[in-house]
C-alpha positions in Angstrom: 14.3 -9.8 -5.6 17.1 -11.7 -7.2 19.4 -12.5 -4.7 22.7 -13.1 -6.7 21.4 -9.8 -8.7 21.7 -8.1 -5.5 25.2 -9.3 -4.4 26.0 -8.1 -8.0 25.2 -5.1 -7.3 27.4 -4.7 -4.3 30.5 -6.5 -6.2 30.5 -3.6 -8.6 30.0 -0.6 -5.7 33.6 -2.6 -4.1 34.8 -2.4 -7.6 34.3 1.3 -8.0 35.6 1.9 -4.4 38.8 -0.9 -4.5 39.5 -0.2 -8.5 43.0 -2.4 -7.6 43.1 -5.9 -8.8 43.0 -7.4 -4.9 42.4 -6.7 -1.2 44.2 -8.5 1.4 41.7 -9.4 4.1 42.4 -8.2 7.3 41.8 -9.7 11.2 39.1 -7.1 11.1 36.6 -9.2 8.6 33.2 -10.9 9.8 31.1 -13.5 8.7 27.6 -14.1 10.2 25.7 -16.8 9.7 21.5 -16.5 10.5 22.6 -13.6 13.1 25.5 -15.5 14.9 29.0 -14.7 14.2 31.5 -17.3 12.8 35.0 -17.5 14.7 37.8 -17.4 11.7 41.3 -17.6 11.9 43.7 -15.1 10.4 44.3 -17.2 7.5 40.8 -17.9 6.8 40.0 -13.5 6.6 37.7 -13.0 3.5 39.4 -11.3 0.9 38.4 -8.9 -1.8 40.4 -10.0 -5.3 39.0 -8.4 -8.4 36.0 -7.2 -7.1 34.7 -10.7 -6.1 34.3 -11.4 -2.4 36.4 -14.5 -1.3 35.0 -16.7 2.0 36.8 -19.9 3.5 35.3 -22.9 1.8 35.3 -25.3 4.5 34.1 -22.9 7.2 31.4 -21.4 5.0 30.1 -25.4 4.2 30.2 -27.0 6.8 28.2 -24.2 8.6 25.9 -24.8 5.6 25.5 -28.5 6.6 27.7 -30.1 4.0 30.4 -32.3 4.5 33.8 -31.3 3.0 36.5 -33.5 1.2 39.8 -32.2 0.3 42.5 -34.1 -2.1 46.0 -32.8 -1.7 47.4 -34.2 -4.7 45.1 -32.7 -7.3 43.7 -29.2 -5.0 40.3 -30.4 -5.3 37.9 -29.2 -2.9 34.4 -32.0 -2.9 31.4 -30.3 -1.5 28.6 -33.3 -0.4 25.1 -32.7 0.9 22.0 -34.8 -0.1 22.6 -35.5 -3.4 24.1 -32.3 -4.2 27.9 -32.7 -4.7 30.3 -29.3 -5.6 33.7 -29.3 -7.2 36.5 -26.9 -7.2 39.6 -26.5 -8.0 42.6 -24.3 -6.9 43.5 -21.6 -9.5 40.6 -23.1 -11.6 38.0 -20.3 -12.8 35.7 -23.7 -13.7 33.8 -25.9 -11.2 31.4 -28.7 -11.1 28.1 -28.5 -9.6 26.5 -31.7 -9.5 28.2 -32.9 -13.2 27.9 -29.4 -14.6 30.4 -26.9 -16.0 30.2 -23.3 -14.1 32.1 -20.2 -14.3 33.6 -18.6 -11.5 34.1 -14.9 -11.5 37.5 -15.9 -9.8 39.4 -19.0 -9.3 40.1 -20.5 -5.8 42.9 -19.9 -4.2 44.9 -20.9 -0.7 45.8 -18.7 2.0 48.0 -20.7 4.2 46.0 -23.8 4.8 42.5 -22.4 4.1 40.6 -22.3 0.1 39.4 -19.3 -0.6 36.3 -19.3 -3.2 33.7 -16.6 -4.4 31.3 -15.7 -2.0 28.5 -15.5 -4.8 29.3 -19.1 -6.0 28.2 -20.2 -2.5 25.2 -18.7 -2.5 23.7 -19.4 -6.1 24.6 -23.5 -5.3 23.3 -24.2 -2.0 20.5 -21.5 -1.9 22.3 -19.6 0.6 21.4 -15.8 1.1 24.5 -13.9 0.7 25.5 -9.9 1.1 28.8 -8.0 2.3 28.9 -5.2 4.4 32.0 -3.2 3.0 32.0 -1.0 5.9 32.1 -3.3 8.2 33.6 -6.1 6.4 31.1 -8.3 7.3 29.8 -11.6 5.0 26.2 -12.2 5.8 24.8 -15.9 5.1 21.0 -16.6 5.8 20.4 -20.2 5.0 17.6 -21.6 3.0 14.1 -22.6 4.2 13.2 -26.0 3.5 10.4 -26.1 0.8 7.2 -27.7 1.1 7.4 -31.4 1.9 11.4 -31.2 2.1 13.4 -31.8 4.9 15.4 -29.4 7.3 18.4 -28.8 6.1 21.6 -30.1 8.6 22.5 -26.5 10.1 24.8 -25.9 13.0 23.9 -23.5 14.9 26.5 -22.1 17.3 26.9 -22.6 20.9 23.7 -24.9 20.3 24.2 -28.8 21.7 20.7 -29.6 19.6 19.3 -28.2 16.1 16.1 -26.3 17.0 13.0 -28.1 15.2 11.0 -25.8 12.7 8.5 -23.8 13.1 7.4 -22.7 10.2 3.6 -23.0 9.5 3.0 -25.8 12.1 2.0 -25.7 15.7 3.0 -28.6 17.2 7.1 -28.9 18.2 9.1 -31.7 19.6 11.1 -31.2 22.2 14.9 -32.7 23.1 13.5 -35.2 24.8 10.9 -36.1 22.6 8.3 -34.7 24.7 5.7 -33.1 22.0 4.7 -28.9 22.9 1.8 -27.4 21.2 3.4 -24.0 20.7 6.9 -22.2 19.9 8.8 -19.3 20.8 10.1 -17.5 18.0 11.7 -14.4 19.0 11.7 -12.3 22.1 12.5 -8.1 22.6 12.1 -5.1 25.1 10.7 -2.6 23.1 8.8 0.6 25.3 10.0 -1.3 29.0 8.1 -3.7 27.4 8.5 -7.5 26.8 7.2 -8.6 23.8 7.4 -12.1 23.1 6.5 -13.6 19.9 4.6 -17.0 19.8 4.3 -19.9 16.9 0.6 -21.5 18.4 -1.7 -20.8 21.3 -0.8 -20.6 25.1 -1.9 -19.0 28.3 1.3 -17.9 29.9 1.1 -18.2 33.9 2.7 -14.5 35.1 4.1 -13.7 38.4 6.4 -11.9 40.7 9.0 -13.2 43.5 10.1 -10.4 45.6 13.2 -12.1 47.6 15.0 -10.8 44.1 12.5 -8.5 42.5 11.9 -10.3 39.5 9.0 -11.0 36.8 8.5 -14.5 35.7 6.7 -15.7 32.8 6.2 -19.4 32.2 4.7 -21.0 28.6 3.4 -24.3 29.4 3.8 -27.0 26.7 6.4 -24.6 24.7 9.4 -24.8 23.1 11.7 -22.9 21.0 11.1 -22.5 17.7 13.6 -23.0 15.0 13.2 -18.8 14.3 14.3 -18.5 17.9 17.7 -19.8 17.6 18.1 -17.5 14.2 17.3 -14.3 16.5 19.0 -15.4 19.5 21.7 -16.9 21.2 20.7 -20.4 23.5 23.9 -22.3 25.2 24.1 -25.9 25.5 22.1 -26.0 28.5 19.4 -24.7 26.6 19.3 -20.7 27.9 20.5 -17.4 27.1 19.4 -13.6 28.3 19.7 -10.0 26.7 21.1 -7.3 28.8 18.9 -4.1 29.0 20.8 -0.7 29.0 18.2 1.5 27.9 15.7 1.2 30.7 17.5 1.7 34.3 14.7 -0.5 36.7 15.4 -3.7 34.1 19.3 -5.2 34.1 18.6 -8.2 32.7 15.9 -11.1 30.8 16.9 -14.4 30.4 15.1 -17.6 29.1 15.6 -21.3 29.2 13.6 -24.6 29.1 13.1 -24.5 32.6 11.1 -28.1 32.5 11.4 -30.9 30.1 8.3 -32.9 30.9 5.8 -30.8 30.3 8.2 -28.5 28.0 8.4 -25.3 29.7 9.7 -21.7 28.6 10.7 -19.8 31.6 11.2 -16.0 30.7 12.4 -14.0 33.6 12.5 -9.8 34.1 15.6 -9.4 36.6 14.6 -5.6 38.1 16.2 -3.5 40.5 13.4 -2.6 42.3 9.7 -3.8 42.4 7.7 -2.9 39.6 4.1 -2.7 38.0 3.0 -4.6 35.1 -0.1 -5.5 33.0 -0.3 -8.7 30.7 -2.1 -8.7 27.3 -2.1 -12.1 25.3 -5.0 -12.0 22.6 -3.8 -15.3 21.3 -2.3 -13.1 18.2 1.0 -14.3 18.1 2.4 -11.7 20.8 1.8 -11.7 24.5 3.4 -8.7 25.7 4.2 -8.2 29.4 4.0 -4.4 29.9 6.3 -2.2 32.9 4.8 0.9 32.0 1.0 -0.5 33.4 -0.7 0.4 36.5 -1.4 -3.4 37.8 -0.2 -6.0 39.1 -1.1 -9.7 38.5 -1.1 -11.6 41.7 1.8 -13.6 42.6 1.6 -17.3 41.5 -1.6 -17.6 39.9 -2.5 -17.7 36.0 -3.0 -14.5 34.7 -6.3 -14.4 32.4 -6.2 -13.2 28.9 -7.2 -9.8 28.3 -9.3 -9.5 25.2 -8.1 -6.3 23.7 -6.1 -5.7 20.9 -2.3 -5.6 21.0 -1.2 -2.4 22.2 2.0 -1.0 19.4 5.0 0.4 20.7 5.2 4.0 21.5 5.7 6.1 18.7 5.6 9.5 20.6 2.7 12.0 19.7 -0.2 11.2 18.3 -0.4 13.4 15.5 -0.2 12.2 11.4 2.4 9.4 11.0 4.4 9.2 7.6 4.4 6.0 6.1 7.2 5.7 3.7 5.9 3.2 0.1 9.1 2.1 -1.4 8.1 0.4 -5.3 11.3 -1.6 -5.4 13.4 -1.5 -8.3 12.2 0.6 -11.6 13.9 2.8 -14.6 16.8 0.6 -15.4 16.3 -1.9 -12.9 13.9 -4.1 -13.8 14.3 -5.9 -10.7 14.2 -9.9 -11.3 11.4 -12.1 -13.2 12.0 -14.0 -16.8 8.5 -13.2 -18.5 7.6 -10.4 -16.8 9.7 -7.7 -14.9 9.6 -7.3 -10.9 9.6 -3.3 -11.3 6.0 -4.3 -13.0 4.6 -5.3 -10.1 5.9 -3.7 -7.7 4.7 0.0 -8.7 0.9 -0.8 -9.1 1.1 -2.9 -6.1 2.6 0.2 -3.9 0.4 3.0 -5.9 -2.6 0.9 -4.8 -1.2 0.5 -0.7 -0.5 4.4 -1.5 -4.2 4.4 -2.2 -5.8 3.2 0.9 -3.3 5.0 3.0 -4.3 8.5 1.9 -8.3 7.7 3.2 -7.3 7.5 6.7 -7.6 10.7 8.6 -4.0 10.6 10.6 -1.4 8.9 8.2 0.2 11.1 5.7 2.2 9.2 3.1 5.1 9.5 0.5 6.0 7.5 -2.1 10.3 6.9 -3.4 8.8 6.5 -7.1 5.4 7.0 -8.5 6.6 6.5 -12.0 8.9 4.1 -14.1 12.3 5.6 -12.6 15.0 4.7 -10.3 15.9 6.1 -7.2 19.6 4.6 -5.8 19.1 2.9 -2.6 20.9 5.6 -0.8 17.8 8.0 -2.5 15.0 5.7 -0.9 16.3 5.4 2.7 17.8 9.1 2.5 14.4 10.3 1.8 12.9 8.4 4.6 15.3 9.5 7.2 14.6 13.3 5.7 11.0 13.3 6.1 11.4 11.9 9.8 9.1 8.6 8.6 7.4 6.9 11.1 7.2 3.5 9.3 9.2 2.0 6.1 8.1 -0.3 3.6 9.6 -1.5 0.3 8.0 -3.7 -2.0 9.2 -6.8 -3.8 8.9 -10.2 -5.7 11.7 -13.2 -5.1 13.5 -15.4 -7.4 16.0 -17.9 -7.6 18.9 -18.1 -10.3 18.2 -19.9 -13.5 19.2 -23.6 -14.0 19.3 -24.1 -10.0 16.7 -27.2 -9.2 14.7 -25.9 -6.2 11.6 -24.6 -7.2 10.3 -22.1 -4.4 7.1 -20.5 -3.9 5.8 -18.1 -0.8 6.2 -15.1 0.7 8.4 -13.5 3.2 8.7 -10.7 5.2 12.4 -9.0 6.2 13.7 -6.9 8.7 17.4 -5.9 9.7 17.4 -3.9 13.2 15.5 -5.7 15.9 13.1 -2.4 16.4 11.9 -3.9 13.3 10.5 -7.2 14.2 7.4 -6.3 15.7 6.6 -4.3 12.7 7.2 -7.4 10.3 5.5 -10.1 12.6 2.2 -7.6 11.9 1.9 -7.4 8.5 3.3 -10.5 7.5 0.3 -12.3 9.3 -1.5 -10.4 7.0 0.6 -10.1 4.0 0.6 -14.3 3.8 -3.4 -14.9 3.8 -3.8 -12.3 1.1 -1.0 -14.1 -1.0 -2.4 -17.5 0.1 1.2 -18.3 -0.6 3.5 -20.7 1.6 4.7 -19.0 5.1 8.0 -19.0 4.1 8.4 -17.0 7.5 9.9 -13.6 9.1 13.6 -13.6 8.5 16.5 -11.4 9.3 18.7 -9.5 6.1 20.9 -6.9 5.8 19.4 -5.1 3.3 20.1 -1.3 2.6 16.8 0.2 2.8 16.4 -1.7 5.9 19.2 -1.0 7.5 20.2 2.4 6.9 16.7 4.1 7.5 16.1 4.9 11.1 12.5 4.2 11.3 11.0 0.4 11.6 12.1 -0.6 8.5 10.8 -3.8 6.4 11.4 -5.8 3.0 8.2 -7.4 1.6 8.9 -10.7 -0.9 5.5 -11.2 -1.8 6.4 -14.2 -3.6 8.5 -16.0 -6.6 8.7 -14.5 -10.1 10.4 -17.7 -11.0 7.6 -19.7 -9.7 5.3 -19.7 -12.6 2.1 -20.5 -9.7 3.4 -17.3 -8.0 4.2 -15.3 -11.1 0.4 -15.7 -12.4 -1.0 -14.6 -8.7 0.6 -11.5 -8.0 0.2 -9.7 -11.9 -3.4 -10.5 -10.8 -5.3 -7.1 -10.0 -7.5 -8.7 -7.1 -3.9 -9.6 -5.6 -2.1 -6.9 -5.9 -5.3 -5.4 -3.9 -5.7 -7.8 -1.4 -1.6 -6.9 -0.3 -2.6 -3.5 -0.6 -5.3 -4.1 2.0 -2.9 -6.3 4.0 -0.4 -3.9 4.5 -2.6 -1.3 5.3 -3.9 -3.8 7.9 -1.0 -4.2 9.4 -0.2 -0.7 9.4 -3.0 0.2 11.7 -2.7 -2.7 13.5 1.3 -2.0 14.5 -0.4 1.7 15.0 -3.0 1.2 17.2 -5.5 2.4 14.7 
């Protein structure tokens, strides 16, 4: 799904809404960068001129991992980062990206000391996801992932003294210290009074109780956190965070850190307000979940041993039919993305044929946005959803990257918005990527519509790169289009129980 495409879109819906020639930003605007929010300044307040969102250059860069130069005498704003090198000019509509001529759909400008440039320029040249939230006048950035045989790109995270190492398709993570781990931590939730944590790599976690503060602890020999982790969650300079629980009255608090250096440790702990039961189920899956609702207790201090059953899913209430929601993305006048052949085009067969193998099993009913070459709004695909009171949400797509940029991507992802969605991704996308035989290119956070806005676990499948012409070939192939059919369903009834 063409990214810029996408921002387009939402340029002309603030358009339509704001038909004025500008919007003066206001103390109340947001930018978030990989899930952490950016501290601005008043002066540095996006702004909405002509339909075109403005960010502040410098902020917006630097967070990037570029360095920033700025000549006084001639306005010029030089952009630097591995051989890439940006120009711009104030009150210019034409910059320079690395000795090239591009348009801008407005020229920079100053507010106070701060340059203001087009949000969408940002994305297309460093590769940046972008989106605004005109509700909540928020700018949403997801950085790049480093291709195949690249390097990590110079990211700050913030309130982070060290950038995480990634995690993405490998097993083995260095540590601060230098100390090699054999597994990551990628994301943690409490879903069901249950802590699931989600694991890069195989480890037997060592589970216990102390009782002078009733508390669960859950250690991770040789593991650290993954790259992912510090995307999903906030870790201070002393290398530790916690969520605070408000939905489940014995649980007040979890909090992690890297409670040993040498071996590297993850220490997880369950601060309760009274003693409580648990179970432990770790199939070496990717998931070891630490269940409160269970009936038994492992003993204190001792390793708990791994249970060899499946990974129970989060409750979903009854146990009658669940309605699975097939979203074809795109269609009718929206082709979607793709130069030789159109992303609608294989999107539809591909969902048709998940639509398929759905309707043989006994206890999943499911409903389709489109069926045919038309085009339901976005507001029609996650209204219908929400109407039918769907259990589970998925829309189908293909990637792709703007014409003339020189990366070259090619993999599959899987993306969620709300965090009652992870799970959900993490289990098909184990799937979805050995029926692609794609690149990993990971489980990532977005703030798409469809995602956001249904009230369901919602996800966004990018089942690889139209502009890739390796990718391209693959997924018009019938045999692959039916092997993600039979991956989704996979995960399906695996996130189901079933």
């Amino acid at each position: 799904m063409k990214k810029f495409g996408f921002l387009a879109l939402l340029l002309l819906l603030l358009v339509l809404v704001h038909p004025g020639t500008g919007y003066a930003g206001s103390a109340e605007t947001h930018i978030n960068l990989d899930g952490n929010d950016l501290k601005i300044s008043k002066e540095a307040q996006v702004q909405i001129v002509n339909g075109s969102v403005m960010v502040p250059l410098r902020l917006v860069t630097e967070q990037l991992g570029y360095t920033v130069k700025w000549d006084n005498v001639t306005k010029t704003a030089t952009i630097e980062q591995k051989g890439t090198t940006l120009k711009l000019i104030v009150n210019n509509a034409m910059a320079e990206a690395s000795g090239k001529q591009v348009k801008l759909d407005n020229p920079p400008f100053l507010s106070g000391n701060t340059t203001l440039v087009p949000l969408r320029f940002v994305g297309e040249q460093t590769g940046t996801t972008v989106g605004w939230d005109n509700v909540t006048k928020t700018v949403y950035l997801t950085s790049p992932v480093p291709e195949i045989g690249g390097s990590e790109p110079e990211i700050t995270v913030p309130d982070t003294s060290v950038t995480a190492p990634s995690d993405n398709g490998a097993n083995s993570n260095t540590t601060t210290d230098g100390n090699t781990s054999t597994a990551a931590v990628t994301n943690l939730s409490f879903i069901d009074n249950k802590l699931i944590i989600a694991m890069n790599g195989s480890v037997t976690p060592n589970v216990f109780t102390m009782t002078d503060k009733d508390r669960i602890v859950v250690d991770l020999p040789n593991t650290s956190f993954g790259d992912s982790f510090h995307q999903n969650l906030s870790v201070g300079k002393n290398q530790s965070g916690q969520l605070t629980i408000t939905e489940y009255p014995n649980v007040s608090t979890i909090r992690y850190s890297l409670f040993s250096s040498s071996p590297s440790t993850i220490r997880i702990v369950i601060d309760l307000n009274s003693a409580n039961n648990y179970s432990v189920t770790n199939a070496n899956d990717g998931l070891i979940i630490v269940d409160l609702n269970g009936t038994s207790t492992a003993p204190p201090a001792t390793t708990v041993p791994e249970v060899p059953v499946t990974t129970p899913p989060p409750s979903t209430g009854n146990t009658d039919k669940k309605i699975i929601v097939i979203d074809a993305g795109h269609g009718g006048k929206d082709p979607g993305t793709g130069s030789n052949r159109k992303e609608k085009d294989f999107t539809l067969p591909t969902a048709l044929k998940i639509a398929e193998l759905l309707k043989k099993e006994p206890n999943i009913e499911v409903v389709l946005t489109r069926s045919d070459d038309t085009y339901p709004t976005l507001q029609d695909r996650s209204n219908l959803a929400n109407k039918v009171k769907a259990d589970l949400f998925i829309s189908v797509h293909a990637n792709s990257i703007p014409v003339g940029s020189k990366s070259n991507p090619s993999g599959t992802e899987t993306y969620y918005t709300r965090k009652d969605s992870l799970l959900f991704a993490q289990t098909v996308h184990k799937y979805l990527t050995v029926a692609t035989g794609l690149q990993d290119r990971g489980v990532r956070q977005a703030n798409y519509h469809v995602t956001r806005e249904t009230k369901m676990p919602a996800i966004l499948l990018e089942c690889g790169y139209l502009s890739n012409t390796k990718d391209e070939a693959l997924l018009f192939t019938v045999d692959v289009q039916n092997r993600i059919a039979e991956a989704v369903v996979l995960g399906i009834k695996e996130y189901l129980g079933r």
